[in-house]
mmCIF file of the C-alpha atoms, coordinates in Angstrom:
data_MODEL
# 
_entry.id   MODEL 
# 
loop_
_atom_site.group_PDB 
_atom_site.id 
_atom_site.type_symbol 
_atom_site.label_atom_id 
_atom_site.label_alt_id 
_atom_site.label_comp_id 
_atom_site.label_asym_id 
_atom_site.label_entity_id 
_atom_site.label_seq_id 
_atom_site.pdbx_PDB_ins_code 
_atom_site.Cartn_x 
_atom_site.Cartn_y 
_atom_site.Cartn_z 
_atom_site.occupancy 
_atom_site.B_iso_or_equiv 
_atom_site.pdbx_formal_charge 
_atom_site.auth_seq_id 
_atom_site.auth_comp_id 
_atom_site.auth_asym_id 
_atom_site.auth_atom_id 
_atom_site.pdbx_PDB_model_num 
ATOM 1   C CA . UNK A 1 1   ? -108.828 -49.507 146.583 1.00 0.00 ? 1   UNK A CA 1 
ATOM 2   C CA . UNK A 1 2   ? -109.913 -52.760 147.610 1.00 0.00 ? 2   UNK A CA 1 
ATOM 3   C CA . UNK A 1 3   ? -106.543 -54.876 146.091 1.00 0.00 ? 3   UNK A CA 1 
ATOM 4   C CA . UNK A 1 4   ? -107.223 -58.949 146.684 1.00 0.00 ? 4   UNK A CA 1 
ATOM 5   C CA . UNK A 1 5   ? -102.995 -60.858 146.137 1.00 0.00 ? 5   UNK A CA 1 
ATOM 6   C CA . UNK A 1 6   ? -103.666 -64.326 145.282 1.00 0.00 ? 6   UNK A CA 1 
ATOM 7   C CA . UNK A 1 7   ? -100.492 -66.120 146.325 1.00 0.00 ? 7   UNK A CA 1 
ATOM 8   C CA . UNK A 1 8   ? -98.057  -65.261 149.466 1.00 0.00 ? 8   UNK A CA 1 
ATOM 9   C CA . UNK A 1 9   ? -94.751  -65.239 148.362 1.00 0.00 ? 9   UNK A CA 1 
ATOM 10  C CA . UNK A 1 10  ? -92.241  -63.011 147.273 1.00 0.00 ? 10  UNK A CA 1 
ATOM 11  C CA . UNK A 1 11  ? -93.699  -61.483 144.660 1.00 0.00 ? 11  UNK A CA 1 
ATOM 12  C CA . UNK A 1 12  ? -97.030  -60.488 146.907 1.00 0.00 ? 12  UNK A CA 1 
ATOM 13  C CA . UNK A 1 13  ? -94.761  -59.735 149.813 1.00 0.00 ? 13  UNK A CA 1 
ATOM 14  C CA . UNK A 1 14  ? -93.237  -57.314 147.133 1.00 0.00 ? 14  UNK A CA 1 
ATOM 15  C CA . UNK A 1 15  ? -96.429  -56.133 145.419 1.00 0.00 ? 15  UNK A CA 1 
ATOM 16  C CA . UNK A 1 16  ? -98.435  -56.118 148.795 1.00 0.00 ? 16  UNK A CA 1 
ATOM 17  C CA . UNK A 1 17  ? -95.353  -53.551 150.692 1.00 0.00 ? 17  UNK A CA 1 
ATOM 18  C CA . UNK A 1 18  ? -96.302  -51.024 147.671 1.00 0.00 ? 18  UNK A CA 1 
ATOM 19  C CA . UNK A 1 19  ? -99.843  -51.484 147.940 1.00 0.00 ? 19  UNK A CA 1 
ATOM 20  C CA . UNK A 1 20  ? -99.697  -50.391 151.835 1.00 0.00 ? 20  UNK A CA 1 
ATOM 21  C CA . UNK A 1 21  ? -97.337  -47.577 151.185 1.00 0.00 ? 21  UNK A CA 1 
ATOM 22  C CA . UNK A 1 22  ? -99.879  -46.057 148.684 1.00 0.00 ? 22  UNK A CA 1 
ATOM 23  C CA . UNK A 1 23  ? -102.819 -46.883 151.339 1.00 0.00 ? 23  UNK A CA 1 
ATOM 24  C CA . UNK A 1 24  ? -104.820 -49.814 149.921 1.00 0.00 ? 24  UNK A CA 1 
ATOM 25  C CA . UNK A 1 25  ? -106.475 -52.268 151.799 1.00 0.00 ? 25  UNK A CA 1 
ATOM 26  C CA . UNK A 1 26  ? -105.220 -55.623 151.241 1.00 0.00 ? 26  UNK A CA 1 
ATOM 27  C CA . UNK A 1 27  ? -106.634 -59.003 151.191 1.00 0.00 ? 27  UNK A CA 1 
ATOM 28  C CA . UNK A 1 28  ? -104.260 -61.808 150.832 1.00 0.00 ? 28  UNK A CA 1 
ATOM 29  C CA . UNK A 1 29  ? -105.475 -65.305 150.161 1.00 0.00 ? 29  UNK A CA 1 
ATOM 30  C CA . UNK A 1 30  ? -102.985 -68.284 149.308 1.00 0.00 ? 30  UNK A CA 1 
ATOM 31  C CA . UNK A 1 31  ? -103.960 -71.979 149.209 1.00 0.00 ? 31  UNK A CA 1 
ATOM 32  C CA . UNK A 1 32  ? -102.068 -72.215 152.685 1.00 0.00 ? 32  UNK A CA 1 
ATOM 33  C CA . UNK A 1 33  ? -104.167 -70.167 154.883 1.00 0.00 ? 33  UNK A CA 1 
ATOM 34  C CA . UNK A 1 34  ? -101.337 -70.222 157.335 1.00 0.00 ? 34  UNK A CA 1 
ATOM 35  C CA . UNK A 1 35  ? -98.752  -68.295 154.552 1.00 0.00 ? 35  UNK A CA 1 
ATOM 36  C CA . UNK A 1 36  ? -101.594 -65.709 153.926 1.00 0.00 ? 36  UNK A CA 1 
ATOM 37  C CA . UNK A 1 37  ? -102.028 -65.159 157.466 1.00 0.00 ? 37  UNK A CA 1 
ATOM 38  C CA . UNK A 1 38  ? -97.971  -64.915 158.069 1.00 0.00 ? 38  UNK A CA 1 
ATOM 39  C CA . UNK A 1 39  ? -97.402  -62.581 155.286 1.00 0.00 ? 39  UNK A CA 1 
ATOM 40  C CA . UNK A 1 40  ? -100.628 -60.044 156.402 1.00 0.00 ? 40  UNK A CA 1 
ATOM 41  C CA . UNK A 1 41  ? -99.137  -60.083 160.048 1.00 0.00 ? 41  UNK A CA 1 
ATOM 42  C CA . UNK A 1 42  ? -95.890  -58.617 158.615 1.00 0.00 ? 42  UNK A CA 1 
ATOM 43  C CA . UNK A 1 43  ? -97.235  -56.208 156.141 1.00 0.00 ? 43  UNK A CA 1 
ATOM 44  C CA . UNK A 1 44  ? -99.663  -54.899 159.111 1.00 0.00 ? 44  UNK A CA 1 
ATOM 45  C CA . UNK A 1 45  ? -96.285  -54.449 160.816 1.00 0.00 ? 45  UNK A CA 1 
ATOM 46  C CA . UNK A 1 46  ? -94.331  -52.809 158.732 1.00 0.00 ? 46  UNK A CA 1 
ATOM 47  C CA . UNK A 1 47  ? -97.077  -49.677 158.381 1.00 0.00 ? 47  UNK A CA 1 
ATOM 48  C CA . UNK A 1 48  ? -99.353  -48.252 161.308 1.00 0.00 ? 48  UNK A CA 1 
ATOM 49  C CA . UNK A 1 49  ? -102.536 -48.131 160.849 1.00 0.00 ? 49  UNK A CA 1 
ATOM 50  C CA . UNK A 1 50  ? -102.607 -50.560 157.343 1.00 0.00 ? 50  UNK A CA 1 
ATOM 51  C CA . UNK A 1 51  ? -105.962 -52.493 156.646 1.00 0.00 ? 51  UNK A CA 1 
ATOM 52  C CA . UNK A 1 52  ? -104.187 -56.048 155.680 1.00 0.00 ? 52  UNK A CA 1 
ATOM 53  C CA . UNK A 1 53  ? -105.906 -59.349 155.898 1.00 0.00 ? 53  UNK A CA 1 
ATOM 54  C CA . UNK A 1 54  ? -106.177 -62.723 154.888 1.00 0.00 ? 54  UNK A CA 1 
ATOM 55  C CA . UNK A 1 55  ? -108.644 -63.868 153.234 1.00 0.00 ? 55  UNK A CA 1 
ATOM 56  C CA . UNK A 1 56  ? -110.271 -67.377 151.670 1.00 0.00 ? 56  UNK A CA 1 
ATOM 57  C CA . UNK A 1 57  ? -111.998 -68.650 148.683 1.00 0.00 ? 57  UNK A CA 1 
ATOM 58  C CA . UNK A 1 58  ? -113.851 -65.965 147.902 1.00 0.00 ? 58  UNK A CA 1 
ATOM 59  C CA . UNK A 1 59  ? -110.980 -63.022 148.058 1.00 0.00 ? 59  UNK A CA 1 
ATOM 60  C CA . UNK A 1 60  ? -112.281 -61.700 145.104 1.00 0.00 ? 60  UNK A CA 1 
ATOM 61  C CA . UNK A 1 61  ? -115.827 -60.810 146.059 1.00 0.00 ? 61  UNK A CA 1 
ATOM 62  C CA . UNK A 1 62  ? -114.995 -57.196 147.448 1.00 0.00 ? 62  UNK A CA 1 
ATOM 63  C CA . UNK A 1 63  ? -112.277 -56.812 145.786 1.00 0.00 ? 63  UNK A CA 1 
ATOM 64  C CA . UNK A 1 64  ? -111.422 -53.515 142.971 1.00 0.00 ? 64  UNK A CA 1 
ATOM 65  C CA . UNK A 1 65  ? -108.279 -54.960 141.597 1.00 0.00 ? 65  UNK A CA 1 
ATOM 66  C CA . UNK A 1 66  ? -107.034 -58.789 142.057 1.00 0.00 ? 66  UNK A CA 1 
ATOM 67  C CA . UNK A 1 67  ? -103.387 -59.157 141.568 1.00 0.00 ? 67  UNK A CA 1 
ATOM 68  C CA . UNK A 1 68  ? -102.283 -63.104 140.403 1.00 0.00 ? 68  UNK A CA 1 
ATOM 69  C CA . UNK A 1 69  ? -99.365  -62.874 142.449 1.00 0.00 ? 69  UNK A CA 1 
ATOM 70  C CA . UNK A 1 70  ? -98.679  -66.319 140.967 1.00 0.00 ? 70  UNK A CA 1 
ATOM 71  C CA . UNK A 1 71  ? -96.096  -68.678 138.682 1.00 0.00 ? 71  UNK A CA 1 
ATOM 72  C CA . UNK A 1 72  ? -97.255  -69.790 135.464 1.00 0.00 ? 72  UNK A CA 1 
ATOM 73  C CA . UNK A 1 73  ? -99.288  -71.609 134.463 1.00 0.00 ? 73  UNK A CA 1 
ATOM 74  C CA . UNK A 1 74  ? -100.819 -71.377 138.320 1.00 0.00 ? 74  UNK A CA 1 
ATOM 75  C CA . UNK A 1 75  ? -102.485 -67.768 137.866 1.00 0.00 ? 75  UNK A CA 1 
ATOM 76  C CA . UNK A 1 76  ? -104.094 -69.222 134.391 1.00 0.00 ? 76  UNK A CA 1 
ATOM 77  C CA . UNK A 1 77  ? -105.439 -72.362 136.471 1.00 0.00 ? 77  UNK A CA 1 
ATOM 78  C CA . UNK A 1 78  ? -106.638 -70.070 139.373 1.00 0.00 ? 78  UNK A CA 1 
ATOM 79  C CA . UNK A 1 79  ? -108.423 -67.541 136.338 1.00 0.00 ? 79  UNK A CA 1 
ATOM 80  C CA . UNK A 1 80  ? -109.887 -70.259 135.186 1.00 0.00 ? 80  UNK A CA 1 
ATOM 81  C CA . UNK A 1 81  ? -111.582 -71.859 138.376 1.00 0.00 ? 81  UNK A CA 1 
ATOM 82  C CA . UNK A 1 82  ? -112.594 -68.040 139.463 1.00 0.00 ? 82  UNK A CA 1 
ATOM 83  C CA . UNK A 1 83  ? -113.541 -66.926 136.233 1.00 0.00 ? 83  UNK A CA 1 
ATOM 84  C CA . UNK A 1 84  ? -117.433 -66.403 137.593 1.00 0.00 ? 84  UNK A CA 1 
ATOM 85  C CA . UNK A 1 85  ? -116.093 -64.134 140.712 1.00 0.00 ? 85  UNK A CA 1 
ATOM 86  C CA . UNK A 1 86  ? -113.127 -62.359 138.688 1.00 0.00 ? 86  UNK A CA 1 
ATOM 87  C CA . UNK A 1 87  ? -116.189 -61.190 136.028 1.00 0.00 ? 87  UNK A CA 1 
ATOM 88  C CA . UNK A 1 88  ? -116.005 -56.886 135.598 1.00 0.00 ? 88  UNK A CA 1 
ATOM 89  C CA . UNK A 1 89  ? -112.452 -57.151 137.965 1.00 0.00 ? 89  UNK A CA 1 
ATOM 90  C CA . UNK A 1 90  ? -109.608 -55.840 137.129 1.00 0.00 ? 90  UNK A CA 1 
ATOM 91  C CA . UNK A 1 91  ? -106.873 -58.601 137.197 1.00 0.00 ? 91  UNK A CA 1 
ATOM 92  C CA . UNK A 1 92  ? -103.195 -58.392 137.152 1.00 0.00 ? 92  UNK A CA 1 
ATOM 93  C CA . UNK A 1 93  ? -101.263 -60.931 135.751 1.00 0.00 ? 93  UNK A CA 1 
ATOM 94  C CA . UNK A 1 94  ? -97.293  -61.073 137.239 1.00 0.00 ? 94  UNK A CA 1 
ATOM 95  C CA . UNK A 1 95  ? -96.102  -64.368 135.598 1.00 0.00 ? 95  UNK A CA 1 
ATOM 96  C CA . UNK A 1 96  ? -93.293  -65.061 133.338 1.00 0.00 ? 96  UNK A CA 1 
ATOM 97  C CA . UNK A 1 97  ? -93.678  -68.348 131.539 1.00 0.00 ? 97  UNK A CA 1 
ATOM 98  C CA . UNK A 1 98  ? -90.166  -68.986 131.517 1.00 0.00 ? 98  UNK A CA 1 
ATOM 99  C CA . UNK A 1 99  ? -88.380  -72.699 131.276 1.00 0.00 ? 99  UNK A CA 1 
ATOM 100 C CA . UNK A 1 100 ? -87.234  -72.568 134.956 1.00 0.00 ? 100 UNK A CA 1 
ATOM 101 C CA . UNK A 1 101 ? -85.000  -75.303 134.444 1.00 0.00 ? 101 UNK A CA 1 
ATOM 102 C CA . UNK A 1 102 ? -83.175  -73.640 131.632 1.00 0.00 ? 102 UNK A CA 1 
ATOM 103 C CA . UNK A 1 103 ? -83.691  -69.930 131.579 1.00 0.00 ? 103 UNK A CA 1 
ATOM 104 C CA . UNK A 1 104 ? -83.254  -70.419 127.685 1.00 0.00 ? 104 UNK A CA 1 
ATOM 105 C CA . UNK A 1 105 ? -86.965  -69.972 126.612 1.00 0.00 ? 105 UNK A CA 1 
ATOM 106 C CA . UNK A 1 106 ? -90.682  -69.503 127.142 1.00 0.00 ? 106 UNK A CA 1 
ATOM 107 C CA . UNK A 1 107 ? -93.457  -72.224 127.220 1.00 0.00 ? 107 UNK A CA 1 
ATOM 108 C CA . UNK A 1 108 ? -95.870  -70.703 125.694 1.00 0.00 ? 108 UNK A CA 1 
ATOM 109 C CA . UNK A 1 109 ? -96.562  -70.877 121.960 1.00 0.00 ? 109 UNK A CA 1 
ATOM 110 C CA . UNK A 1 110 ? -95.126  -68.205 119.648 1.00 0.00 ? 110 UNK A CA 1 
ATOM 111 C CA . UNK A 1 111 ? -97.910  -65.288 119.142 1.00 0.00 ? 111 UNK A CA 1 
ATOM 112 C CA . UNK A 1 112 ? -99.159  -65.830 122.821 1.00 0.00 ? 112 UNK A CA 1 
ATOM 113 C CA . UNK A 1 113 ? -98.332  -64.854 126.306 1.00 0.00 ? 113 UNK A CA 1 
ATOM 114 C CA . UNK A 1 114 ? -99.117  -66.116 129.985 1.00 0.00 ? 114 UNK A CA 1 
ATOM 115 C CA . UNK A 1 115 ? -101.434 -62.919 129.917 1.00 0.00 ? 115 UNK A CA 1 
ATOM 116 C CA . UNK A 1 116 ? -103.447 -63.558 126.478 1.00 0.00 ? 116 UNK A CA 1 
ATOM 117 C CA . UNK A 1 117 ? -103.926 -66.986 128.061 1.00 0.00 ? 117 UNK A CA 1 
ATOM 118 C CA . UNK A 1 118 ? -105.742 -65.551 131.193 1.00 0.00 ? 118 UNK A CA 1 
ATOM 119 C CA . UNK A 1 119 ? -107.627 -62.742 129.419 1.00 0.00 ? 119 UNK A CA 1 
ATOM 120 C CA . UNK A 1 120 ? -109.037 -66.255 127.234 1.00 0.00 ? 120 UNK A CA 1 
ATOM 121 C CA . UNK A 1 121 ? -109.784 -68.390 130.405 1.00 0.00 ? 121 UNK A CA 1 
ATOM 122 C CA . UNK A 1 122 ? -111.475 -65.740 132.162 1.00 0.00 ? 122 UNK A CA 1 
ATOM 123 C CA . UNK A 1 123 ? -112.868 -64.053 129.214 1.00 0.00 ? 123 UNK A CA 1 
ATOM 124 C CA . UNK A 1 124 ? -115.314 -61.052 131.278 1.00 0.00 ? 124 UNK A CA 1 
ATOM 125 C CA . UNK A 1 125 ? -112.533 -60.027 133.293 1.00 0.00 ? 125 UNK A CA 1 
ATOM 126 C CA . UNK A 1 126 ? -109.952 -57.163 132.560 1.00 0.00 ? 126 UNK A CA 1 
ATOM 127 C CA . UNK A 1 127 ? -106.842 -58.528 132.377 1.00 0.00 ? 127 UNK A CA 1 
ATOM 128 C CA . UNK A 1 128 ? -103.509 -56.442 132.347 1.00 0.00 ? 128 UNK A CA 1 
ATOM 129 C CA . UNK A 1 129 ? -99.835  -57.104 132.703 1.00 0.00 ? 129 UNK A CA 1 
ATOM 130 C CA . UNK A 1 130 ? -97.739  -55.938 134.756 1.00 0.00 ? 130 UNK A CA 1 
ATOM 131 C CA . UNK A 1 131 ? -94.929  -56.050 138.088 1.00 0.00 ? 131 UNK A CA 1 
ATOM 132 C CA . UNK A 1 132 ? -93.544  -58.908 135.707 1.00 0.00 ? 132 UNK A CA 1 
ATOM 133 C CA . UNK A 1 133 ? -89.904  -57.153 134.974 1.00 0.00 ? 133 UNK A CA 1 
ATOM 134 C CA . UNK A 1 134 ? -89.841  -56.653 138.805 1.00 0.00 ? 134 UNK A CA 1 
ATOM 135 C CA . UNK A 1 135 ? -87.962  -58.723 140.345 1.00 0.00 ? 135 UNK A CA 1 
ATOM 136 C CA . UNK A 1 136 ? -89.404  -58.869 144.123 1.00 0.00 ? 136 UNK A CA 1 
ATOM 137 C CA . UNK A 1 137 ? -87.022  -57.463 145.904 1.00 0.00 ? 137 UNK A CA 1 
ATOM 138 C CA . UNK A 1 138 ? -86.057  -54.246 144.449 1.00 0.00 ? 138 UNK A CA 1 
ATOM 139 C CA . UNK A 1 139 ? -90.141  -54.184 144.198 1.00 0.00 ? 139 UNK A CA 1 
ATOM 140 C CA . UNK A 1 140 ? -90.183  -54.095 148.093 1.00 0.00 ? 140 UNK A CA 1 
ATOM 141 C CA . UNK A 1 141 ? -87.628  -51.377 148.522 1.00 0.00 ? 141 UNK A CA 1 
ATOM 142 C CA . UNK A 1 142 ? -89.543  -49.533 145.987 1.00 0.00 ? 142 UNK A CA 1 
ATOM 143 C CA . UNK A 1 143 ? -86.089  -48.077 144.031 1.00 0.00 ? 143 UNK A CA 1 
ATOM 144 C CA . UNK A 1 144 ? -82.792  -49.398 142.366 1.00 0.00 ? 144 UNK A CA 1 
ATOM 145 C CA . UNK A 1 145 ? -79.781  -47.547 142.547 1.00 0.00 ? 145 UNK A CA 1 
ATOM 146 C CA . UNK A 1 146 ? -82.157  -44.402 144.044 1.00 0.00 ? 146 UNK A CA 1 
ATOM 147 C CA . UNK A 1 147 ? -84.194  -44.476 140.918 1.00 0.00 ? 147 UNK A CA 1 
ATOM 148 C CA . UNK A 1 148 ? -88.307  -45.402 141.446 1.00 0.00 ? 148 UNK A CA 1 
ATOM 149 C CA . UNK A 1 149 ? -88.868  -48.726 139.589 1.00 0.00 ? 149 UNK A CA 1 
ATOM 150 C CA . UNK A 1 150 ? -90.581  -48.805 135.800 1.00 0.00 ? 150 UNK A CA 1 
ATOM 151 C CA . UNK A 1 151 ? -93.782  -50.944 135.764 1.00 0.00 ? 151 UNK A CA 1 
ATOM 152 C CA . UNK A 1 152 ? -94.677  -51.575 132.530 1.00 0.00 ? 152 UNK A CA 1 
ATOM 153 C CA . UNK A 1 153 ? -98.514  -51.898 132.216 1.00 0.00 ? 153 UNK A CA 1 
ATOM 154 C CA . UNK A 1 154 ? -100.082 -53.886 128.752 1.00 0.00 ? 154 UNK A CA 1 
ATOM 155 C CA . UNK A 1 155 ? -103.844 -54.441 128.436 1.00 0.00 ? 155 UNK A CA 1 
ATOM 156 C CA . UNK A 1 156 ? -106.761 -53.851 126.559 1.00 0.00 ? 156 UNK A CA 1 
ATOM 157 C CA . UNK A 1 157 ? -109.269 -51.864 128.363 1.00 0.00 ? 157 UNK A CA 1 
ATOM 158 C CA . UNK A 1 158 ? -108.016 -48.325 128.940 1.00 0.00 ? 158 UNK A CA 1 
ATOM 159 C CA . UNK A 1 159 ? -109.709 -48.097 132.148 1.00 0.00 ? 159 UNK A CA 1 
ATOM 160 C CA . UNK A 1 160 ? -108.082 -50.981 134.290 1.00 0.00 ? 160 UNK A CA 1 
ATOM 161 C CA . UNK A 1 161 ? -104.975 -49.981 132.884 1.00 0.00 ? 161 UNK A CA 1 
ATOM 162 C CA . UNK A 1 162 ? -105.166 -46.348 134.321 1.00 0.00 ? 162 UNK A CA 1 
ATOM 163 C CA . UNK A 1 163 ? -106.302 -48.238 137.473 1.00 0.00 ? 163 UNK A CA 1 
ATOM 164 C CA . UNK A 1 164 ? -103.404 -50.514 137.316 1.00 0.00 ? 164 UNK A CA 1 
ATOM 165 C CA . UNK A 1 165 ? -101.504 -47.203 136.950 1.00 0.00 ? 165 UNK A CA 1 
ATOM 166 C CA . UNK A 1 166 ? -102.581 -45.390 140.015 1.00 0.00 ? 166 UNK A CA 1 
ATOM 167 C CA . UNK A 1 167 ? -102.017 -48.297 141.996 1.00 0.00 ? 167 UNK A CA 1 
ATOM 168 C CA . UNK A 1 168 ? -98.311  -48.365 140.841 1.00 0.00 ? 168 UNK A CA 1 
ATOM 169 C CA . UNK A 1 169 ? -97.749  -44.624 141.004 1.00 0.00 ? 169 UNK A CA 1 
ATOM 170 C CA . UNK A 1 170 ? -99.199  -44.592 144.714 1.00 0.00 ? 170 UNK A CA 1 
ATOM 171 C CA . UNK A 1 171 ? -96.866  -47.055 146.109 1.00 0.00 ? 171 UNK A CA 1 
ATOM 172 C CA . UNK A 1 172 ? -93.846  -44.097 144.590 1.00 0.00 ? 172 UNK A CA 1 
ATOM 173 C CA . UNK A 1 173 ? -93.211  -46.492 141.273 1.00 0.00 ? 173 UNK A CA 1 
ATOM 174 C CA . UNK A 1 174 ? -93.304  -45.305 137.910 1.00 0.00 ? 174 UNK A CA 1 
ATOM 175 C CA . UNK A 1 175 ? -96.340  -46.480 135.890 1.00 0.00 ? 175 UNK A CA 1 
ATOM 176 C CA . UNK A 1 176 ? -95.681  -46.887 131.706 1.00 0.00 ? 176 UNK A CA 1 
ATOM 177 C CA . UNK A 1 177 ? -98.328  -48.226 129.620 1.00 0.00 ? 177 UNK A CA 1 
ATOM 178 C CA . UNK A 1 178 ? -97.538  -49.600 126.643 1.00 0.00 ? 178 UNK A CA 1 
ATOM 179 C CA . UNK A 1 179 ? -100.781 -50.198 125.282 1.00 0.00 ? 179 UNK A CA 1 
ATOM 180 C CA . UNK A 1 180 ? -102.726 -53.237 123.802 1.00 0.00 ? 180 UNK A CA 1 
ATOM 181 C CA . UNK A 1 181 ? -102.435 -56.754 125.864 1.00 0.00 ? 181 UNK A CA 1 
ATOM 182 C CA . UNK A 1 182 ? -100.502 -58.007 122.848 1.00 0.00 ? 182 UNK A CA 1 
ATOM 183 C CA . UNK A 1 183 ? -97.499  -56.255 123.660 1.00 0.00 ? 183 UNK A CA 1 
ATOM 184 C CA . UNK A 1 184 ? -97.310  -58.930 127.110 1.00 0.00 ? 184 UNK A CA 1 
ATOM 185 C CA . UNK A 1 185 ? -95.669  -61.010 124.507 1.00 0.00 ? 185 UNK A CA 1 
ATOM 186 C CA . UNK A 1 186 ? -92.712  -58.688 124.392 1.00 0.00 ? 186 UNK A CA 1 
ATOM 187 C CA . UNK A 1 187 ? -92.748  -58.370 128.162 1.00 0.00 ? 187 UNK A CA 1 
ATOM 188 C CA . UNK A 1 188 ? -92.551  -61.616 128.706 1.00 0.00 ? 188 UNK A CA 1 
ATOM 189 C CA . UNK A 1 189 ? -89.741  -62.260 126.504 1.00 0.00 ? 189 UNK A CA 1 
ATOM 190 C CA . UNK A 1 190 ? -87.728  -59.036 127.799 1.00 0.00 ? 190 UNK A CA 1 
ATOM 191 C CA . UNK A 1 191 ? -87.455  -60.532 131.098 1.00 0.00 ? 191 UNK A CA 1 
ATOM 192 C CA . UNK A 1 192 ? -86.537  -63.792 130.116 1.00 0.00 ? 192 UNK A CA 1 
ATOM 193 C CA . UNK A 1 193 ? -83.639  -62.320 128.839 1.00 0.00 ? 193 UNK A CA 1 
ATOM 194 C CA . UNK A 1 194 ? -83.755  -59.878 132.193 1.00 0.00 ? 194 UNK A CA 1 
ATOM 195 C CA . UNK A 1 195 ? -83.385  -63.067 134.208 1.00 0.00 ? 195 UNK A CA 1 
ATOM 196 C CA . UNK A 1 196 ? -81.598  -65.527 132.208 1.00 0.00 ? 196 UNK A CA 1 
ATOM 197 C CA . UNK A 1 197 ? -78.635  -62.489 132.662 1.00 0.00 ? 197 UNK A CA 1 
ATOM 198 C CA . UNK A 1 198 ? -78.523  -62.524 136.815 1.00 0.00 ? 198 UNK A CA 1 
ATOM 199 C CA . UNK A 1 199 ? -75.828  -64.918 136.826 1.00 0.00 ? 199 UNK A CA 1 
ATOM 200 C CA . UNK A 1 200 ? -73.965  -64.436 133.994 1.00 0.00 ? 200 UNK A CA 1 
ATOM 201 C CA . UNK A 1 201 ? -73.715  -60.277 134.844 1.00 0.00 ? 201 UNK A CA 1 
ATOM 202 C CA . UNK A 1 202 ? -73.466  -60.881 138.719 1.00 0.00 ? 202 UNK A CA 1 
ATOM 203 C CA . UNK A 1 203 ? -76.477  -58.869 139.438 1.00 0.00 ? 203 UNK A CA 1 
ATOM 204 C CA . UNK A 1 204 ? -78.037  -61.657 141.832 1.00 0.00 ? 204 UNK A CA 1 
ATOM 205 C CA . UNK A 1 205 ? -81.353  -60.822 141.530 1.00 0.00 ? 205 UNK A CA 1 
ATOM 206 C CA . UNK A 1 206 ? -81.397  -57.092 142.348 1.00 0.00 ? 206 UNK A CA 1 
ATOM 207 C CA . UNK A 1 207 ? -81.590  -55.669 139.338 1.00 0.00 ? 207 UNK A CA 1 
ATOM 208 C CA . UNK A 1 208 ? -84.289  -53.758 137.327 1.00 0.00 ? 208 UNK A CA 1 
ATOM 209 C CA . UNK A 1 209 ? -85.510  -52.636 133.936 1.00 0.00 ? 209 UNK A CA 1 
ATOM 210 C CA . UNK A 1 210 ? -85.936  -49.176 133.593 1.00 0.00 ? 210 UNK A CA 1 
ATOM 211 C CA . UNK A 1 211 ? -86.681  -46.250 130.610 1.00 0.00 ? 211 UNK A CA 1 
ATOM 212 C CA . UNK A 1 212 ? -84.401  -43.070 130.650 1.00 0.00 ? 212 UNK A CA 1 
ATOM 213 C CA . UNK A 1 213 ? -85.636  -40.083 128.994 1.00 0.00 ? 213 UNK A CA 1 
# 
């Protein structure tokens, strides 16, 4: 697949290492051309052979699946200024609308999510949740504790999320969809609680959430 990360920080430095190990080609574009550029010369680096490359304002036009490798509300800002270009794409959303200064709640309204609010902005699109109870780097060592990570999909067209799915599960993660978009809600509010813990439990950052059978 053709996978297009909006944003170049640690999240798509996490999210773009699993898309080279399952053998996408990558287009990176970030509003500082120079970050896009940095972080494609060191994924290209890390795999021979990888197809990785920044990319500008129109990084969705080729693109299979776009990834909004972005903090909220910045991915519902950017699906709402590409909402022509993102029309029939697949688009993941990463964010957790979390009080940052805080960690004690969400900022969204109750019966909503960061993910309901993209699917409305950029209403033809097919918007699914997931990587957001990743935290970015276990996601770019690919396993916690020896264990593949859990990516927990949510979204409303069955076909982008079994293509949200095979892009997890070739990068050696474990895909689980949960279903309907809806269920972002939850998501969202699991890792609220999944971060607001890092300090208080000592895990500094390096954690992960994960389903045992």
């Amino acid at each position: 697949m053709i996978v297009t990360i909006v944003g170049a920080g640690n999240m798509a430095r996490g999210i773009g290492t699993r898309a080279v190990a399952g053998g996408h080609c990558i287009r990176l574009h970030d509003r500082s051309q120079a970050k896009a550029e940095e972080l494609a010369t060191a994924l290209a680096q890390n795999t021979s052979g990888a197809d990785v490359t920044a990319v500008g304002v129109d990084a969705a036009a080729d693109a299979d699946l776009v990834v909004l490798a972005l903090p909220y509300p910045a991915g519902r800002d950017v699906a709402a200024s590409w909402a022509g270009p993102l029309a029939g794409k697949t688009v993941i959303d990463i964010s957790n609308p979390v009080n940052f200064d805080t960690f004690d709640s969400l900022v969204v309204p109750p019966g909503t999510s960061a993910a309901e609010q993209i699917a409305a902005t950029a209403p033809e699109s097919r918007v699914v949740k997931a990587f957001n109870t990743t935290f970015a780097g276990p996601l770019a060592a690919g396993q916690v504790a020896g264990r593949p990570l859990d990516v927990f999909i949510a979204g409303d067209d069955d076909t982008a999320r079994r293509t949200v799915s095979d892009l997890v599960s070739s990068g050696g993660l474990r895909p689980l969809d949960v279903g309907p978009l809806h269920w972002a809600r939850e998501l969202e509010a699991f890792q609220l609680l999944h971060m607001s813990s890092q300090e208080r439990l000592g895990l500094n950052w390096s954690s992960a959430i994960a389903i045992l059978p």
